[in-house]
C-alpha positions as CSV (number, residue, x, y, z in Angstrom):
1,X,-6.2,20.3,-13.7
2,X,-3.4,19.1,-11.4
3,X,-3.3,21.9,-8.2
4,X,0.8,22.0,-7.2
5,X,1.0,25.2,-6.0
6,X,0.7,23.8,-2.4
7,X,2.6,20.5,-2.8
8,X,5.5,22.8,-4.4
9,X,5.5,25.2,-0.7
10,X,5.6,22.4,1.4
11,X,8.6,20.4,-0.2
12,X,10.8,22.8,-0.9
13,X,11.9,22.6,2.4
14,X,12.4,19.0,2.2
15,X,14.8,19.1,-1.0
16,X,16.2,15.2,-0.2
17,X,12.3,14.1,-1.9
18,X,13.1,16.5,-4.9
19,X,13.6,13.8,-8.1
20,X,13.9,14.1,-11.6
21,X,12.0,10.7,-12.2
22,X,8.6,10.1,-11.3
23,X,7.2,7.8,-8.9
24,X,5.6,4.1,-9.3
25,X,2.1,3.6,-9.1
26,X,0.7,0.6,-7.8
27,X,-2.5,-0.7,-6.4
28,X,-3.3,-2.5,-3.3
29,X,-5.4,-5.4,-4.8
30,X,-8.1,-7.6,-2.3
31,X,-8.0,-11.5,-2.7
32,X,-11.7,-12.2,-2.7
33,X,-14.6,-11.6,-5.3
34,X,-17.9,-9.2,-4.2
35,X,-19.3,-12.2,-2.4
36,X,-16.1,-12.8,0.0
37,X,-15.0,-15.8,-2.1
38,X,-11.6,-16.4,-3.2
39,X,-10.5,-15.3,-6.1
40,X,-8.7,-18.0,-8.8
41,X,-6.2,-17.2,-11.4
42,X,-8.8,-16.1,-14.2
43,X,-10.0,-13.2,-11.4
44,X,-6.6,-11.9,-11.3
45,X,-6.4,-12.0,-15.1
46,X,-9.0,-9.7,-15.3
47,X,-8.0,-7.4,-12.6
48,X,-4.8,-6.9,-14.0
49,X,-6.4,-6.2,-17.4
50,X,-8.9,-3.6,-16.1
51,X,-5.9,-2.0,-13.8
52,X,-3.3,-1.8,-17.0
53,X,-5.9,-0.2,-19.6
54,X,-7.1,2.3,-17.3
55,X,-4.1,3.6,-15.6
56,X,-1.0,2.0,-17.0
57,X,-0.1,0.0,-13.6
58,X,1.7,-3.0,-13.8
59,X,2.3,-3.7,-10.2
60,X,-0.1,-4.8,-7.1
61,X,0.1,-5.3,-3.3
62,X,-1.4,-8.1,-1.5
63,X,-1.5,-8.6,2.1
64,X,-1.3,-12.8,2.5
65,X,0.3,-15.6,0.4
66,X,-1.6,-18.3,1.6
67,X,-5.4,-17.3,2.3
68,X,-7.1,-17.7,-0.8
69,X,-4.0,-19.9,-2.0
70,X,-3.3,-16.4,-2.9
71,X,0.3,-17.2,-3.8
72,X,-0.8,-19.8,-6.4
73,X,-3.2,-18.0,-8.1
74,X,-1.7,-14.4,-8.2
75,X,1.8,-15.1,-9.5
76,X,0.8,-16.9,-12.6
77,X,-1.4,-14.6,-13.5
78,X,1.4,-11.8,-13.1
79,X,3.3,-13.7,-15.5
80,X,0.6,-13.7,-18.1
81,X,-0.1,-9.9,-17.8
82,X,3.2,-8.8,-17.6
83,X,2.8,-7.7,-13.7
84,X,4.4,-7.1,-10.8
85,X,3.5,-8.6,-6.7
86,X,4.5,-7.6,-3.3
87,X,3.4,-10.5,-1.5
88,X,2.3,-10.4,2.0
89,X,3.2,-12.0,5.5
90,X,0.8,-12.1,8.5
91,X,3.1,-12.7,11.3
92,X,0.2,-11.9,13.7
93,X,0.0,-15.2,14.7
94,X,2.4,-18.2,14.0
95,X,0.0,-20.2,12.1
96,X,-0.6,-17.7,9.4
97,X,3.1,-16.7,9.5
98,X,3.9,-20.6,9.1
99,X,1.1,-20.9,6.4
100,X,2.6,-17.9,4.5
101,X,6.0,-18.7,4.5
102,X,5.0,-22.2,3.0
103,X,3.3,-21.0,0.6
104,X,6.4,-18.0,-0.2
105,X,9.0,-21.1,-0.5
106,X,6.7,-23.4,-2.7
107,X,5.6,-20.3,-5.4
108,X,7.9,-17.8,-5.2
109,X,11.6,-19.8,-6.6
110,X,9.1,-20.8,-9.3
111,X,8.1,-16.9,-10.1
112,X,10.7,-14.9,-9.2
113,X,10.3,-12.7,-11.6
114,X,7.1,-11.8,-10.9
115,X,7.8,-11.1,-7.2
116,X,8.2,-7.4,-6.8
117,X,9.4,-7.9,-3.1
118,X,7.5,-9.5,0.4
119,X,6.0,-7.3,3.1
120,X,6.0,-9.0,6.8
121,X,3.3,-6.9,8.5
122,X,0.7,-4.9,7.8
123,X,0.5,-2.1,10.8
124,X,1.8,-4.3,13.5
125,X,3.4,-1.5,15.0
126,X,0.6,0.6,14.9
127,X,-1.6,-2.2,16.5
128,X,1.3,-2.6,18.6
129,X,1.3,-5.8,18.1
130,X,5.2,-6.0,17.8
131,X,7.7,-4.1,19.2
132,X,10.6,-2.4,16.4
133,X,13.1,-5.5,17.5
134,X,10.4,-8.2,17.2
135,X,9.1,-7.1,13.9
136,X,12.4,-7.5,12.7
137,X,13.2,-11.2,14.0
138,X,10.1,-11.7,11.8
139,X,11.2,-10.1,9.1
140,X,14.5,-12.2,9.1
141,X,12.9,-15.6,9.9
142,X,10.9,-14.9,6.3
143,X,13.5,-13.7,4.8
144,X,15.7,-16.9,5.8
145,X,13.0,-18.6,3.6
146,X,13.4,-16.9,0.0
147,X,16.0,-16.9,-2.4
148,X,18.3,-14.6,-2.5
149,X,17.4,-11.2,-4.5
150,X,13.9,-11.0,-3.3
151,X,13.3,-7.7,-1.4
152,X,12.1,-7.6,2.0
153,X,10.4,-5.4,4.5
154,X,7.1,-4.1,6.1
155,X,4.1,-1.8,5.8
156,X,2.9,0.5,8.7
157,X,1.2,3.7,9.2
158,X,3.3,7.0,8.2
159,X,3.5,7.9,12.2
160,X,5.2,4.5,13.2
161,X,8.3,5.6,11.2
162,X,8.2,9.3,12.5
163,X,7.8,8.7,15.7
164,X,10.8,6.0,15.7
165,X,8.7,2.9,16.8
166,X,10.4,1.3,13.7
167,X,13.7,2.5,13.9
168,X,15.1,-1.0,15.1
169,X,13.5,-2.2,11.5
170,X,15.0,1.1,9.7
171,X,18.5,0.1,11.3
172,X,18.0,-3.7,10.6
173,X,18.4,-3.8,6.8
174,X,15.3,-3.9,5.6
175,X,14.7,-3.6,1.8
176,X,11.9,-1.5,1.1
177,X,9.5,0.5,3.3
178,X,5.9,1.1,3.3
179,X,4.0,4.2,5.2
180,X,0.7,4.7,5.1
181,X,-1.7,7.8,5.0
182,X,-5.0,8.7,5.4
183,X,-5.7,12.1,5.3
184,X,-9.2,10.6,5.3
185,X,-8.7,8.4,8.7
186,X,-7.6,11.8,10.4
187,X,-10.6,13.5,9.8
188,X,-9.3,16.1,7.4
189,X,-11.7,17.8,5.0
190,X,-11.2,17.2,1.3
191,X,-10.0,20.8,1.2
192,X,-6.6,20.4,3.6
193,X,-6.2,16.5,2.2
194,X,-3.6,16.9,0.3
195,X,-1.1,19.1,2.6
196,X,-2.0,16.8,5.6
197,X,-0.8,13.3,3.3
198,X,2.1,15.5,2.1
199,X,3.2,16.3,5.3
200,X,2.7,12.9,7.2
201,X,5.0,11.5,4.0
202,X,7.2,13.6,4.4
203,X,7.8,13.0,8.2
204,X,8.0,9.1,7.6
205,X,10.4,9.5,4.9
206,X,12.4,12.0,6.4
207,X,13.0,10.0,9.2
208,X,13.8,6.7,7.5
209,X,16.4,8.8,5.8
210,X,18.0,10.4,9.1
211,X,17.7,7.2,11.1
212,X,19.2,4.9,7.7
213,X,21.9,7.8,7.1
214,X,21.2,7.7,3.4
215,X,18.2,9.2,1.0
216,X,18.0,5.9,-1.1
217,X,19.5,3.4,0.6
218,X,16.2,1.9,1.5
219,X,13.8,1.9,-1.1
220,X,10.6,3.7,0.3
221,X,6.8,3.7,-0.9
222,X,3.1,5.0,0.2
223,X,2.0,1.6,1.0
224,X,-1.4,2.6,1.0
225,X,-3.6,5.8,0.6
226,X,-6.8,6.7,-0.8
227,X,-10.7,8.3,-0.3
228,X,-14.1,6.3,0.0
229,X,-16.3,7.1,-2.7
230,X,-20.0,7.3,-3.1
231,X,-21.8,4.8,-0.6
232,X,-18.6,5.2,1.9
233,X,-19.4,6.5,5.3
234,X,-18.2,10.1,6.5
235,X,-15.2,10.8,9.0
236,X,-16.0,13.8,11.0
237,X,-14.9,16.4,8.2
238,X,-13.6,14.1,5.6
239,X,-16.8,13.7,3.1
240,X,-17.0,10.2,1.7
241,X,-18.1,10.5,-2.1
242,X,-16.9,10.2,-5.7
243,X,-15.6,13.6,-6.9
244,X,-14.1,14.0,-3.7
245,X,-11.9,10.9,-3.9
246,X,-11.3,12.3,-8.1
247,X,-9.9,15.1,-6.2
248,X,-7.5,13.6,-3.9
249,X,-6.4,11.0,-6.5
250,X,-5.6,14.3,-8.8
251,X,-4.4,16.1,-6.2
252,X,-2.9,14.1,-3.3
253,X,-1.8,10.5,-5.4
254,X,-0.7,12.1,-8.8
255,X,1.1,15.3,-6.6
256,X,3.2,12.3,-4.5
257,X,4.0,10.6,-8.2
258,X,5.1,14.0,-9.6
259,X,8.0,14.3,-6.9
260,X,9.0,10.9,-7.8
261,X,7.6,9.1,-4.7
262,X,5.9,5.5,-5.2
263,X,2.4,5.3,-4.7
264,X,0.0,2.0,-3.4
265,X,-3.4,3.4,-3.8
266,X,-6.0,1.5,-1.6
267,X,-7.7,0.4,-3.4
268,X,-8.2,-1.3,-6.5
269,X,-12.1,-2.1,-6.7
270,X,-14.7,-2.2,-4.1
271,X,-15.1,-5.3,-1.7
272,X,-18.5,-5.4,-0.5
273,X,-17.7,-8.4,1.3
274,X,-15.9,-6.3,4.2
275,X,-17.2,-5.6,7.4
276,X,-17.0,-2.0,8.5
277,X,-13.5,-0.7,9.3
278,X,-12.5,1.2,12.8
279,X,-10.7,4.6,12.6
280,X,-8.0,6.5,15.1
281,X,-10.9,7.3,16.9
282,X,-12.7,4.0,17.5
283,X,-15.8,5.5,15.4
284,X,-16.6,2.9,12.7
285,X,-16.5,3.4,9.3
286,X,-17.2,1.9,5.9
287,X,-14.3,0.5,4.2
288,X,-16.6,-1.6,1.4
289,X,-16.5,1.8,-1.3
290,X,-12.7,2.3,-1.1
291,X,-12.3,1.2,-4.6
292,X,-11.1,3.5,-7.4
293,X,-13.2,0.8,-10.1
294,X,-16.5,-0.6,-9.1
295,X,-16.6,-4.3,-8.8
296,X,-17.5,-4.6,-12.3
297,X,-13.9,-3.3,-13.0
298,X,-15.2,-0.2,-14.4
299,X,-14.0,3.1,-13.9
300,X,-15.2,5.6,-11.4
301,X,-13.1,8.6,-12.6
302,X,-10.0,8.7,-14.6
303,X,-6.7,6.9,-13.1
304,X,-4.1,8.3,-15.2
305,X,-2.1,11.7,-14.3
């Protein structure tokens, strides 16, 4: 049973979100197997199989072109299974953004069609490791680099575009725009989830629209949100733990899809591999039972809405 009653209050003062179609659902999708190697073509093959059949996805995120030889190894897969790839950009530091953008001018003229778009930055603002303006002389250098067509833009936490740290990026002519929420990472109990990823959604988005002047002229997307399932660690009064994340996938993932709003769930399968992750708070926590499928590619609850 879907519970809209509360998503319904809380956007109806927000009509610009209210859409006839609804939204994309992707996954975010980790280049390396349970043991921390990289994953080859046939890997992806798989994943893409398992993601299809159980929730009718055709379209993933990934955070680096080169490490792994992700690039390589993701695309022609894609074009097997029919999928989709937003292919990522570390511009962190200038050898990875080099590394990546090689790797974005060998693979992408020769897949075009399997490139969804390319995201420069993953929370950079948040980490503050940009500022707006320098973010987007990134953004443009790797942009210089593709051909023309191929989307562009960045990923950051939901608060970085409504608190106008990005606004330079908004203004800049980006393509597409990726905000991510955690109800989870702000300690909010299962119970008050879904209002608190509503509302932080609806502040990023609202201000990309105010600060862009338009409701669609920059395409916008959750870029990542999810729950920790059984074997995750707590976060002060969000419970780790399978039929919670069920919940907020029902609730929280398929409620955003409903009002037409594109969805990245993080993630697609469990990485054991990872070490543990550090919250808002600087508590640690465990980011290796994130996965909506185990790493057997099997199912933890259902994944359709």
């Amino acid at each position: 049973m879907r519970r809209t009653t509360l998503i319904t209050g809380l956007f109806l003062a927000f009509s610009p979100l209210l859409v006839s179609a609804a939204g994309t659902l992707g996954f975010a999708l980790g280049d390396k197997k349970a043991d921390g190697s990289c994953k080859f073509h046939e890997d992806y093959e798989a994943d893409f199989d398992a993601i299809k059949s159980n929730s009718g996805s055709t379209i993933v995120r990934i955070y680096a072109a080169s490490d792994c030889n992700t690039a390589s190894q993701i695309l022609p897969a894609a074009r097997t299974k029919g999928f989709k790839v937003i292919l990522g950009v570390w511009p962190d530091v200038d050898s990875s953004l080099q590394a990546d953008k090689q790797a974005l001018q060998i693979y992408v003229p020769q897949y075009v069609d399997q490139v969804y778009g390319v995201t420069v930055g993953s929370e950079t603002l948040y980490r503050k490791t940009f500022t707006g303006p320098q973010l987007l002389e990134k953004i443009n250098d790797v942009r210089s680099v593709l051909p023309q067509g191929i989307k562009v833009g960045t990923a950051d936490s939901w608060n970085k575009f409504a608190d106008g740290t990005a606004d330079a990026v908004v203004k800049g002519g980006v393509d597409f725009l990726l905000a991510n929420g955690f109800a989870y990472w702000q300690a909010s109990p299962i119970s008050n989830a879904t209002y608190t990823f509503f509302d932080d959604t609806q502040q990023a988005l609202g201000h990309i629209q105010s600060v862009s002047g338009s409701l669609n002229t920059i395409e916008f997307w959750v870029g990542e949100t999810g729950w920790p399932t059984d074997g995750g660690s707590n976060y002060g009064a969000a419970i780790a733990g399978t039929k919670n994340a069920q919940t907020y996938f029902e609730d929280a993932v398929c409620g955003m899809l409903s009002w037409g709003v594109n969805v990245f769930v993080f993630e697609a399968f469990d990485e054991p591999w990872k070490p543990h992750a550090i919250g808002d708070s600087g508590s640690s926590g465990d980011e290796t039972h994130w996965g909506v499928m185990n790493v057997d590619r099997s199912t933890k609850f259902p994944l359709t809405c």
